[in-house]
N, C-alpha and C positions, 0 to 999 in steps of 0.2 A: 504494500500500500504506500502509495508515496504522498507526502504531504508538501502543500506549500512555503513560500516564505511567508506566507501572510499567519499559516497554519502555526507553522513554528513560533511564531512572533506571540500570536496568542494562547500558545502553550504556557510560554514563558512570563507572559503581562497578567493574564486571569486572575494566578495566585497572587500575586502583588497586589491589582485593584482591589480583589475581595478582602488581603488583610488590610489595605487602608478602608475599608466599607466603603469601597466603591464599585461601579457596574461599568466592566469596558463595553461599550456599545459599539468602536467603529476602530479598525489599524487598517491605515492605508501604504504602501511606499509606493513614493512615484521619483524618477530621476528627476536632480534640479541641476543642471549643469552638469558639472564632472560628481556632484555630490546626490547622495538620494538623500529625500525628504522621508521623515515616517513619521507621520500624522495618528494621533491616539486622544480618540474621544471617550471622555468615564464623564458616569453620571451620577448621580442617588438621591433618594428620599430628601425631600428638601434641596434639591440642587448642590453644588459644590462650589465654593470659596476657592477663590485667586489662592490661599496658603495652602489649603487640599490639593489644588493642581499644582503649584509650585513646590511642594514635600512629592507628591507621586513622581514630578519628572526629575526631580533627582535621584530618586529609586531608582528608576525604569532606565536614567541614563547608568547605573552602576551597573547596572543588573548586563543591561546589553554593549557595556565597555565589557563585561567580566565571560560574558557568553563567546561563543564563535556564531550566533545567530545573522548580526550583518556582517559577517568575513572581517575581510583585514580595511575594506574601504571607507571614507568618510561619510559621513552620515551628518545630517541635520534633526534634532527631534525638536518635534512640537505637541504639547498636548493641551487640550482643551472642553469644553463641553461642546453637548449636540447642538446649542444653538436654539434660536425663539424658534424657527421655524422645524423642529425638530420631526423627524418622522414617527411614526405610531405606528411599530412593526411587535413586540410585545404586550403583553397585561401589564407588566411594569411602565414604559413608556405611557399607553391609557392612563394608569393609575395614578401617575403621574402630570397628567394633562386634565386632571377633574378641575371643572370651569373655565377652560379654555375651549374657543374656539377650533375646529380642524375641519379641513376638507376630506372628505374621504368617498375613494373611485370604490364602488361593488363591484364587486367580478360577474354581473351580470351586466354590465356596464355604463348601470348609473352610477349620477357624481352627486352628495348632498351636503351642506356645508352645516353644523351640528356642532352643539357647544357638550361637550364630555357631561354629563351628570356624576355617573358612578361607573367603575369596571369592577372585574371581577378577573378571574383563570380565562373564563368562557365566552365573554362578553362584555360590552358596555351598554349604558340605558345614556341615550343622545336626546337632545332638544332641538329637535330638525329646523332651521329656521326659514322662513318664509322666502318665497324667490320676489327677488327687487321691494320686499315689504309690505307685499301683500298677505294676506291673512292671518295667522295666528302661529306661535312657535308649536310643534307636536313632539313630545316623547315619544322615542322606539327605541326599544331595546333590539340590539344588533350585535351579531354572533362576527368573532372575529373568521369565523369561516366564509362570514359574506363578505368579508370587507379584501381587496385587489390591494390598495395601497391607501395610506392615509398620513398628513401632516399638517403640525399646528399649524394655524394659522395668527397674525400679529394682529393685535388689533388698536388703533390707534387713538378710537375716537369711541370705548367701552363706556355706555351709562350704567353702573350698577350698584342699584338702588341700598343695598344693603351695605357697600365700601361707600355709599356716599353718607348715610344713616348715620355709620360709625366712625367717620370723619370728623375732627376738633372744626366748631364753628372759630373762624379766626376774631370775626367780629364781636361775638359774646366774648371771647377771652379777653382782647383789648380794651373793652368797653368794663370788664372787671377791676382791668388792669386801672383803669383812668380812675375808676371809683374809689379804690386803695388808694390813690393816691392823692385825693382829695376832689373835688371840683373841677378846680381848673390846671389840674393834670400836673400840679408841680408839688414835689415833695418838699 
């Protein structure tokens, strides 16, 4: 059975990521000039921190200076998260996307654009939203056996009533603030 270099790479990266609690999701190498690139995306439960990735890629570069995994040639590594737009190829990734937005193609070859509710092993329950804003948003629950591909989508201009609910009113604070301090706002 012969394996790749991408295979071997994540032979070696898996146990690393898992002892830092992380999930490697993505190793690419691609040539950058005379050097190869090798690109390594980890993710987890509440996202990961610039110090998470900055501690993991000094592992991963120890680990693969100490290997023969990239040979004797030079190397560039980069490692990072999956990014806003991340794809939704796992339960994990879903589970991970509960209240976000995502596009997602069925294998029967509809496309429906659906903000996460809940996942599961098996499935998610989506709030299918309306085409151009027409009619009403619908819950479906959708089996990841329906779904061809799917990825977040960013969203830029979110009203959500319940992040605005639980948002500090700035103007009752300042208008506190002035009261402390007497009248006419001088201490």
């Amino acid at each position: 059975m012969s394996t790749t270099h991408i295979d071997r790479l994540r032979v070696l990266l898996e146990p690393l990521a898992a002892q830092a609690g992380l999930d490697l999701e993505d190793v690419k190498v691609t040539q950058a000039g005379s050097r190869r690139q090798v690109q390594i995306d980890v993710d987890a439960d509440g996202g990961v921190d610039l110090d998470a990735i900055a501690e993991f890629s000094r592992e991963v570069g120890e680990a693969l200076d100490a290997s023969d995994v990239m040979g004797s040639g030079a190397y560039v590594l980069e490692v990072g998260s999956p990014g806003a737009e991340r794809p939704l190829g796992e339960p994990r990734h879903w589970r991970r996307a509960e209240g976000r937005l995502a596009k997602i193609h069925l294998v029967d070859g509809g496309e429906i654009v659906a903000r996460v509710l809940e996942a599961d092993e098996d499935g998610a329950l989506v709030e299918v939203q309306p085409v151009k804003g027409r009619g009403r948003a619908k819950e479906r629950r959708l089996e990841y056996s329906e779904v061809d591909r799917a990825r977040v989508q960013v969203e830029f201009n979110r009203k959500d009533e319940k992040l605005l609910d639980e948002a500090p009113d700035f103007a009752d604070d300042e208008a506190d603030e002035a009261s402390e301090e007497g009248d006419d706002g001088v201490q």
